[in-house]
C-alpha positions in Angstrom: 118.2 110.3 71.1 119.3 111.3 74.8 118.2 107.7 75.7 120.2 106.0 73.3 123.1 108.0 74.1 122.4 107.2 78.1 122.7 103.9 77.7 125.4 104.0 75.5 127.6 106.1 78.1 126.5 104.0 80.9 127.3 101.0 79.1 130.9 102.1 78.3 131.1 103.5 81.8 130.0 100.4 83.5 132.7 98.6 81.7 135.1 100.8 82.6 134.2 100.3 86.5 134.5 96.3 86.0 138.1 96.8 84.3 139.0 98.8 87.2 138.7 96.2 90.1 136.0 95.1 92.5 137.8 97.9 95.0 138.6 101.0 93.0 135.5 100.4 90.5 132.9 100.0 93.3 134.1 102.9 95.7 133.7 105.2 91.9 130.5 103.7 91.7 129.2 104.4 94.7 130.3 108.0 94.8 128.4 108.4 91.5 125.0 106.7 93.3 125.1 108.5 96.0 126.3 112.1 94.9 123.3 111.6 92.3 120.7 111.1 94.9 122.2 113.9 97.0 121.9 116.2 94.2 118.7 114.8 93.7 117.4 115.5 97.2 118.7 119.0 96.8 116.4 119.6 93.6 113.7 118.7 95.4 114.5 120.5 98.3 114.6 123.7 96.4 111.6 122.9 94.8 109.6 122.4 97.6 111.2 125.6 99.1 110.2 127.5 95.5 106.4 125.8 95.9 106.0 127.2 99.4 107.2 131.1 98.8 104.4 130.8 95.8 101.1 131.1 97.5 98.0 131.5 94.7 96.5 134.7 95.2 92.3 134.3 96.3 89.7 135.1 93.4 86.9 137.1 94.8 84.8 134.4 95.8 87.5 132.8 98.2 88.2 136.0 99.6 84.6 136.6 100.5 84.6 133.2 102.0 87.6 134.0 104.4 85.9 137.0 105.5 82.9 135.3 106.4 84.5 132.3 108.1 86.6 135.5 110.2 84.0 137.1 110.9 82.0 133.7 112.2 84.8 133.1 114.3 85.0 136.5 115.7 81.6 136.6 116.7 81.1 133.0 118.6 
């Protein structure tokens, strides 16, 4: 239903842009475009900020594993 309602929106919006003018209608246009794909590269940028701070914790075996490669290193 949010599809159809999309499409419907853009539709009507679209029209409204090519009523406007070539001038006025493009420059609305293309502050739509390209405030959407800031806003867009903010997301993500938050995300990937949000998938850094989160680092899984080691299960017993990895830990062991860590020690062992430290330990390795600290020896040779």
């Amino acid at each position: 239903m949010h599809l159809v309602l999309s499409i419907v929106l853009s539709t009507i919006l679209g029209y409204l842009l090519l009523i406007m003018g070539p001038l006025v209608g493009g420059l609305i246009a293309f502050g739509i475009i390209a405030g959407t794909l800031f806003r867009g590269l903010y997301l993500l940028s938050e995300v990937h900020k949000m998938l850094l701070k989160e680092k899984p914790k080691l299960n017993k075996a990895q830990q062991a594993r860590e020690n062992y490669l430290k330990q390795r290193d600290e020896l040779g």
